[in-house]
C-alpha positions as a Python dict, from the first residue, in 0.01 Angstrom:
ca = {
    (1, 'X'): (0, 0, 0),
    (2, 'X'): (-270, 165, 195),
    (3, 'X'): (-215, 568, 193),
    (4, 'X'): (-555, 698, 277),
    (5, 'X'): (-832, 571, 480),
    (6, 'X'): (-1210, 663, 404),
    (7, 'X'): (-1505, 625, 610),
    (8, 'X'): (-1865, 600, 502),
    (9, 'X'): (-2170, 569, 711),
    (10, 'X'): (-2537, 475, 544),
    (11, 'X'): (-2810, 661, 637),
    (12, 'X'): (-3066, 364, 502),
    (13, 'X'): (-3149, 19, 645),
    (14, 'X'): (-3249, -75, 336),
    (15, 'X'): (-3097, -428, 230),
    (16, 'X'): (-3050, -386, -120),
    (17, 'X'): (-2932, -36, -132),
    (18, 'X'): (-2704, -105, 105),
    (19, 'X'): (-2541, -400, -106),
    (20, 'X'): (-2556, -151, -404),
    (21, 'X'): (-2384, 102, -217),
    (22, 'X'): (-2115, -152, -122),
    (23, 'X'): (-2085, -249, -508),
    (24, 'X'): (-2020, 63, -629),
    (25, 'X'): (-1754, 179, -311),
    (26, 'X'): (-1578, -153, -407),
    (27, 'X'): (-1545, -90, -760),
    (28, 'X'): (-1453, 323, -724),
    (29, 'X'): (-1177, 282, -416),
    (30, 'X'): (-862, 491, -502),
    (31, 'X'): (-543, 313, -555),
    (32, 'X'): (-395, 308, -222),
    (33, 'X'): (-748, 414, -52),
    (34, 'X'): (-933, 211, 222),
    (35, 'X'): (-1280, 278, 231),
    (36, 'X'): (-1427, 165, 583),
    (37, 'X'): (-1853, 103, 520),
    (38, 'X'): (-2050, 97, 804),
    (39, 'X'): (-2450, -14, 778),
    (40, 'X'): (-2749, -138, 931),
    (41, 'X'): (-3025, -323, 767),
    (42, 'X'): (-3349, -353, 909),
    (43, 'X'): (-3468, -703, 957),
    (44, 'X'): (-3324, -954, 692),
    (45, 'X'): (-3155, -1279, 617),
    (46, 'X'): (-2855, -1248, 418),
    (47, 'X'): (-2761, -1535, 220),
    (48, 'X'): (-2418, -1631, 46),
    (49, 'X'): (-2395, -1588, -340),
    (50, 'X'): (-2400, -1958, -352),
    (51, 'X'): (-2681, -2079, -68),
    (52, 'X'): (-3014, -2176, -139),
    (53, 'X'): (-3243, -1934, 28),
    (54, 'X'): (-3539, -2251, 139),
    (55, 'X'): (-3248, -2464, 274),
    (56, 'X'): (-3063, -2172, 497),
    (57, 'X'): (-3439, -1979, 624),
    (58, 'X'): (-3801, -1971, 685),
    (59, 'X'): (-3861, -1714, 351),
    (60, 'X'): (-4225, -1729, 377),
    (61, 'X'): (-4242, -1671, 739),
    (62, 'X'): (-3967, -1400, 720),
    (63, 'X'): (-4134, -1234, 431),
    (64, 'X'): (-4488, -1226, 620),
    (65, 'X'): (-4354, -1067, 928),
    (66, 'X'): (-4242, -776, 693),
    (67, 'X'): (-3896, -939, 679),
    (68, 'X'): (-3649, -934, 353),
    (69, 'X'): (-3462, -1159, 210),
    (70, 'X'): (-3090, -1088, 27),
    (71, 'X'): (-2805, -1244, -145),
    (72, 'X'): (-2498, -1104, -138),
    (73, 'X'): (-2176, -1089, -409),
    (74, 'X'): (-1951, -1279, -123),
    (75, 'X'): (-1989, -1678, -65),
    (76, 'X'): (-2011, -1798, 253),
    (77, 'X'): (-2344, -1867, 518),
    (78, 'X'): (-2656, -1712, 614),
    (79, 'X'): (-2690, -1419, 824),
    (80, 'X'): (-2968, -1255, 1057),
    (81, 'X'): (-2976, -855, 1038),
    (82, 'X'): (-3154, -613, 1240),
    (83, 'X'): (-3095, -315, 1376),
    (84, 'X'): (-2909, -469, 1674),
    (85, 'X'): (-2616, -568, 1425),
    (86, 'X'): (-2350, -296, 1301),
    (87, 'X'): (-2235, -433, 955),
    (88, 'X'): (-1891, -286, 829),
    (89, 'X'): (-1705, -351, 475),
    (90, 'X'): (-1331, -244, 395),
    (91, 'X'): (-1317, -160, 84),
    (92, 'X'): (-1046, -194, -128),
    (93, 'X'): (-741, -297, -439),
    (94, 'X'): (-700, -668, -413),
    (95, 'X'): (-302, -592, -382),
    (96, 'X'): (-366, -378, -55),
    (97, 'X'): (-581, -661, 114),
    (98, 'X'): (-417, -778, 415),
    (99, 'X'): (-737, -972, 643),
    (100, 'X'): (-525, -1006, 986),
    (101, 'X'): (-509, -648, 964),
    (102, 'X'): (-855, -573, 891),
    (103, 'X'): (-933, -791, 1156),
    (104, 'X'): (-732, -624, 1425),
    (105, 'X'): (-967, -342, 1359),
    (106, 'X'): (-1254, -535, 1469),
    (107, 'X'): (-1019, -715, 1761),
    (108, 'X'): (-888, -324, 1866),
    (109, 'X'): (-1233, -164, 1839),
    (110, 'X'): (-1389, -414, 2056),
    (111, 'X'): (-1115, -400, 2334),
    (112, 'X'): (-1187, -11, 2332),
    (113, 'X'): (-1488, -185, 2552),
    (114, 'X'): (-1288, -375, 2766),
    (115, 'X'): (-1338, -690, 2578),
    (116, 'X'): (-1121, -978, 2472),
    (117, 'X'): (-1156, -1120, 2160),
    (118, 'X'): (-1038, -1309, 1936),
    (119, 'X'): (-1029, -1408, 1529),
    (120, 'X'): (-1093, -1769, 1467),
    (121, 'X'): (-954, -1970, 1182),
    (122, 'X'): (-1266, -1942, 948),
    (123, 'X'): (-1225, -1554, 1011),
    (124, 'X'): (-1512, -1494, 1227),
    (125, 'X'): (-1420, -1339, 1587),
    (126, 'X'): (-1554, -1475, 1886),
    (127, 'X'): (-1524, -1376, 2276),
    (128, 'X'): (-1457, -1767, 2495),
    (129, 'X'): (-1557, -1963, 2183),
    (130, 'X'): (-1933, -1744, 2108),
    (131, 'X'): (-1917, -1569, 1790),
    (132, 'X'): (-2033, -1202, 1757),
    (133, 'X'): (-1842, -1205, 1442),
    (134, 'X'): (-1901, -1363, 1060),
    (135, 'X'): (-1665, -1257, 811),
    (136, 'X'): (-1677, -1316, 407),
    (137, 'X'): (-1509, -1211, 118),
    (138, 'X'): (-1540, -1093, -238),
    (139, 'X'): (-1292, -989, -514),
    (140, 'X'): (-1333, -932, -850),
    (141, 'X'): (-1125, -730, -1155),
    (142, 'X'): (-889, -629, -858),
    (143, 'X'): (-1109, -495, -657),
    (144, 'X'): (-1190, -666, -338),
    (145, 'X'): (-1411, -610, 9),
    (146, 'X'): (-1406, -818, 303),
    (147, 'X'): (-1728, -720, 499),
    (148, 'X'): (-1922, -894, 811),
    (149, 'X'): (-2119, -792, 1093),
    (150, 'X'): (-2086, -701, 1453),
    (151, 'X'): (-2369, -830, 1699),
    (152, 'X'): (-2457, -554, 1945),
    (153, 'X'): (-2833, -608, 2040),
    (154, 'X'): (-2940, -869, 1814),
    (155, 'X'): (-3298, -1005, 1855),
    (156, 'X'): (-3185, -1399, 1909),
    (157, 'X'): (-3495, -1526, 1890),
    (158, 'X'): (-3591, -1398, 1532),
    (159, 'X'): (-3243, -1520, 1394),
    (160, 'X'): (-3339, -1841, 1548),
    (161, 'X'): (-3693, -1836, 1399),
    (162, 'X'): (-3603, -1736, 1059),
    (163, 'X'): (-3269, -1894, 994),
    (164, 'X'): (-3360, -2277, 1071),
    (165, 'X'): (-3489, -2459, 796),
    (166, 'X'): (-3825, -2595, 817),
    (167, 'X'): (-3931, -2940, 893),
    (168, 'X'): (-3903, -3044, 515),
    (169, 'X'): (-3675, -3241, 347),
    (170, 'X'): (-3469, -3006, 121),
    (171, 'X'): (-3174, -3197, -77),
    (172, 'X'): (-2983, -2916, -251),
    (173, 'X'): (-2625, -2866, -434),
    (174, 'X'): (-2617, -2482, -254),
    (175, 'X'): (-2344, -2406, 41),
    (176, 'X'): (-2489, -2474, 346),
    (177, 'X'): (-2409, -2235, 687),
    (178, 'X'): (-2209, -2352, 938),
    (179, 'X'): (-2386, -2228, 1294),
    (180, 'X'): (-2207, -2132, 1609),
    (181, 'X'): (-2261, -2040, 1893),
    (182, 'X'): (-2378, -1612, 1907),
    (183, 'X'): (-2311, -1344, 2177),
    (184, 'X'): (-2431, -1006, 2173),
    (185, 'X'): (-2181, -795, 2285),
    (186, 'X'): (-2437, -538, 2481),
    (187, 'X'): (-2472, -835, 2727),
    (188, 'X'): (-2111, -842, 2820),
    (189, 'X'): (-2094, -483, 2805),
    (190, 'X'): (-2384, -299, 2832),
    (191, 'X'): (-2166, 57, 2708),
    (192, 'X'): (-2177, -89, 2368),
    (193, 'X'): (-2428, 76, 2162),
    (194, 'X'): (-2442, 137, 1769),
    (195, 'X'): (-2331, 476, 1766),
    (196, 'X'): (-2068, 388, 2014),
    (197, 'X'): (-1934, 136, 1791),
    (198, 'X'): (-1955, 334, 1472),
    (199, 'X'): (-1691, 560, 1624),
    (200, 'X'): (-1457, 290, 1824),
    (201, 'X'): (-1454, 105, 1467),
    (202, 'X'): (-1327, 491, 1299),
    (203, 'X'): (-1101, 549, 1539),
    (204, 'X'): (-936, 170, 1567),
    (205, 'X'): (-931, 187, 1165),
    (206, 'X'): (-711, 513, 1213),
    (207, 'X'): (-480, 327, 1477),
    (208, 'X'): (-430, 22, 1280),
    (209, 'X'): (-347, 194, 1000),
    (210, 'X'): (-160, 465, 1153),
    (211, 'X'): (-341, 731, 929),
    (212, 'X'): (-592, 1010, 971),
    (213, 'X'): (-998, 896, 847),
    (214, 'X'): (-1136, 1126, 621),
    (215, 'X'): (-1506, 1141, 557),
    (216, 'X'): (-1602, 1005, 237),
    (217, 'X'): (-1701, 1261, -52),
    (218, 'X'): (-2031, 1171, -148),
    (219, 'X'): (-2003, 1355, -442),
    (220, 'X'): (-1837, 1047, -525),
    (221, 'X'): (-2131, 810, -584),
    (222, 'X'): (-2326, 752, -833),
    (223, 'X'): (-2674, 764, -726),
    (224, 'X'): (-2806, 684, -1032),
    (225, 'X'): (-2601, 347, -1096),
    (226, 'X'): (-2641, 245, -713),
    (227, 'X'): (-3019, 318, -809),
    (228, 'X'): (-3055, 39, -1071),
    (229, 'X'): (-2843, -207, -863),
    (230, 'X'): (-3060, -195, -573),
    (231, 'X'): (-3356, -296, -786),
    (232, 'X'): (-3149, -586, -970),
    (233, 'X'): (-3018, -662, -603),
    (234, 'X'): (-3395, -675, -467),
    (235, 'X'): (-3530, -892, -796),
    (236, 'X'): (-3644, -1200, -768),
    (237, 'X'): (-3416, -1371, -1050),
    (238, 'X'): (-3102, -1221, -799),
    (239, 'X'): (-3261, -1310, -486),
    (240, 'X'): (-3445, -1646, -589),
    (241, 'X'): (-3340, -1707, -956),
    (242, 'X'): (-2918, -1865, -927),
    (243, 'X'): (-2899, -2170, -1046),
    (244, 'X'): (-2916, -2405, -759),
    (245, 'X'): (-3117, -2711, -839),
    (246, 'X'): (-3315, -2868, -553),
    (247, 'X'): (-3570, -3088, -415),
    (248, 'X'): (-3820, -3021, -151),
    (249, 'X'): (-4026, -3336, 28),
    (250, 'X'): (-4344, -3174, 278),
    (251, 'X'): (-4464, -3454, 414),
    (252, 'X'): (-4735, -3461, 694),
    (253, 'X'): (-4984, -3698, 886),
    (254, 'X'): (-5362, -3628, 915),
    (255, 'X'): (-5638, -3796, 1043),
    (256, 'X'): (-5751, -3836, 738),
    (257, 'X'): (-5426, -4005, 581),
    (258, 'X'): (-5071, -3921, 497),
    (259, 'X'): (-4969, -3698, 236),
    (260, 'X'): (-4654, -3585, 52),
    (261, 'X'): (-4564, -3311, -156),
    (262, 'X'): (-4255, -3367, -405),
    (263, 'X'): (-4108, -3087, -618),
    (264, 'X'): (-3800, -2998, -823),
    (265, 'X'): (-3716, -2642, -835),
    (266, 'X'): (-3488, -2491, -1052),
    (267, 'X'): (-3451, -2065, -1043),
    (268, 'X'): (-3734, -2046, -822),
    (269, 'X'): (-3976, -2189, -1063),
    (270, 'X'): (-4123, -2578, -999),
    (271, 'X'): (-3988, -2811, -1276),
    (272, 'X'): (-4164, -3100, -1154),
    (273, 'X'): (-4395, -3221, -904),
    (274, 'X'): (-4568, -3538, -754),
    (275, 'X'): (-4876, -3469, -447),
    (276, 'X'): (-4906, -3845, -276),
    (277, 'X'): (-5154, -3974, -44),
    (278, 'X'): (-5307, -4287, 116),
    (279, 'X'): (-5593, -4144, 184),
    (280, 'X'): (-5935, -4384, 92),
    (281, 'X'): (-6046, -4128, -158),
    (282, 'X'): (-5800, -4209, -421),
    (283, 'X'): (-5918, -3985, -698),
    (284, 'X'): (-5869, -3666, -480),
    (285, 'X'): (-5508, -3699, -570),
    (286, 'X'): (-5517, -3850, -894),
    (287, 'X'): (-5244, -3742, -1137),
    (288, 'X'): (-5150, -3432, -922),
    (289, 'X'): (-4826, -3255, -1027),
    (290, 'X'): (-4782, -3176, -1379),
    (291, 'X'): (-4994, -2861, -1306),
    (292, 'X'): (-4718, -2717, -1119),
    (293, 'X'): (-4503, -2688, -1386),
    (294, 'X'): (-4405, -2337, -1439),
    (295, 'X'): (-4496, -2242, -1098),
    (296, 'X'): (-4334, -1951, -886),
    (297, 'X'): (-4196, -2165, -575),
    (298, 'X'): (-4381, -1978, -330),
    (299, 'X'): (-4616, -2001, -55),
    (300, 'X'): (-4935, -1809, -224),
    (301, 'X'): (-4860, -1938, -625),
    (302, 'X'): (-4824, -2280, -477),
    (303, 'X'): (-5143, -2313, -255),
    (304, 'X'): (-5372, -2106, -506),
    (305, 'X'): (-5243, -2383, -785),
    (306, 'X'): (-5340, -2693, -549),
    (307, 'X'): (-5657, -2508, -419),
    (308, 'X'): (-5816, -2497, -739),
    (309, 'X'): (-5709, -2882, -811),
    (310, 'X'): (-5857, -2986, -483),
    (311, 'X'): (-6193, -2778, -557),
    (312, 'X'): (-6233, -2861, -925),
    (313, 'X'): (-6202, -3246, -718),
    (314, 'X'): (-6462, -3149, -472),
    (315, 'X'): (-6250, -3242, -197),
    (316, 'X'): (-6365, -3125, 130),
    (317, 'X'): (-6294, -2783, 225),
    (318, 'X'): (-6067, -2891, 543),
    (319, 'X'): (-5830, -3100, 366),
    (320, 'X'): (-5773, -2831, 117),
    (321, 'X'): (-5653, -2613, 445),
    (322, 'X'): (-5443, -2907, 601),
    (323, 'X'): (-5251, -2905, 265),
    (324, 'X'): (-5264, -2526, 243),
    (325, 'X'): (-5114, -2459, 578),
    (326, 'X'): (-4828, -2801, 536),
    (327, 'X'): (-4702, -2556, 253),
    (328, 'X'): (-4735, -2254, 450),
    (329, 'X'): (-4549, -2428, 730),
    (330, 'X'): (-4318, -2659, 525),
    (331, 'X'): (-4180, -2383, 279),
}
């Protein structure tokens, strides 16, 4: 039974210290204690413990535009963060979970703005059917969160860019996202700010609860522990390296032929790959794919690799860039 409510704001938008943070609240609530997080990251995609990163976003593009990339404990779909999105996590025992309660915070805080909404039945909310909403969940060793995020001033058109796949063909065994329709909620209500949230979210967790918020002690952290877990949350064998087997097809057509580029990836590193062509010059693409073995699947390891194939094959300098920017492109 929930006896004491705890609020904690982050002062960082940084990704992975943020999902270290949330770690270590989950895993230190208080019997009885509800520990409300609230966050902002600065521009990421947040992926589901179970997705495949190259199926649910554009990495390489996201990456180059200074973006970040992050998996989280919980399963469910992608999400697009900037600092247009509140995120919030309740924290807390398994026993004391109760998610149409924790959602009435969200429903309550939200109608503090004059706004109807509404939970759905794959716990997102939504206002007439648009979501501003996603929900997931995570529980382990009896401790459990249930976190999501709150679309204020979202930029639309960067979750748009970066969380549809590219052109390729990408067959995978990961969980894919389900999309919806989005709403920012600063466009039905232009009141709602991030700051103004913050507190209608405190003060609907007090009514909900019917108990006073108390600031959370941060004498209570760890700073050393949530250190190390935002470096193993920000590696590459967390972010890149689960064990989702795939297979990529970037296929294009040139004037100077076809081509196709085949791998299998396994923990971000190419297992196997085939380069096809019909192109007239038939030794240019001879026997190409073995050298990726061993390969990083990513946009620089994989054109530097077929760059120095293609030159050691004197093939003509803009072929090499047709291929070079497919990958870029295709990734």
């Amino acid at each position: 039974m929930i006896q004491q409510l705890s609020v904690f704001l982050s002062q960082t938008t940084n990704p992975y210290e943020n999902l270290a943070t949330e770690e270590f609240l989950t895993f230190h609530t208080e019997p009885g204690e509800c520990i409300l997080f609230l966050w902002q990251n600065a521009r990421t995609v947040v992926i589901g413990r179970n997705q495949n990163c190259w199926k649910e976003c554009r990495v390489a593009g996201l990456e180059a535009d200074g973006g970040h990339l992050a998996r989280r404990l919980s399963g469910g779909g992608a999400v697009y963060h900037d600092l247009g999105n509140l995120n919030f996590t309740f924290c807390m025992k398994k026993t004391d979970a109760d998610v149409p309660r924790q959602m009435q915070v969200i429903i309550r805080a939200v109608a503090s703005f004059g706004l109807d909404a509404q939970a759905t039945g794959r716990n997102d909310a939504a206002i007439n059917g648009r979501k501003f909403s996603g929900n997931a969940f995570f529980d382990s060793q009896g401790c459990y969160y249930h976190h999501g995020t709150l679309l204020l001033d979202v930029d639309t058109a960067a979750m748009s860019r970066f969380l549809h796949p590219s052109r390729s063909k990408l067959a995978s065994k990961g969980v894919d996202s389900v999309r919806s329709r989005v709403v920012n909620l600063s466009t039905l209500c232009p009141d709602i700010t991030a700051e103004a949230m913050k507190q209608a979210m405190i003060q609907s967790f007090s009514q909900v609860y019917h108990l006073p918020v108390n600031r959370f002690h941060e004498g209570r952290l760890d700073r050393n522990k949530i250190s190390r877990r935002t470096l193993y949350f920000d590696s590459r064998e967390w972010k890149y390296g689960r064990r989702i087997p795939f297979t990529n097809r970037m296929e294009t057509h040139f004037d100077w032929g076809e081509a196709e580029f085949t791998v299998q990836v396994n923990r971000g590193i190419i297992e196997t790959a085939l380069l096809s062509s019909d192109a007239m010059e038939y030794r240019w693409f001879a026997d190409i794919g073995p050298q990726f073995a061993g390969c990083p699947y990513e946009v620089h390891a994989i054109q530097t690799t077929l760059t120095n194939i293609l030159k050691e094959r004197n093939v003509p300098d803009h072929i090499c860039h047709n291929l070079c920017d497919t990958i870029r492109e295709q990734l």
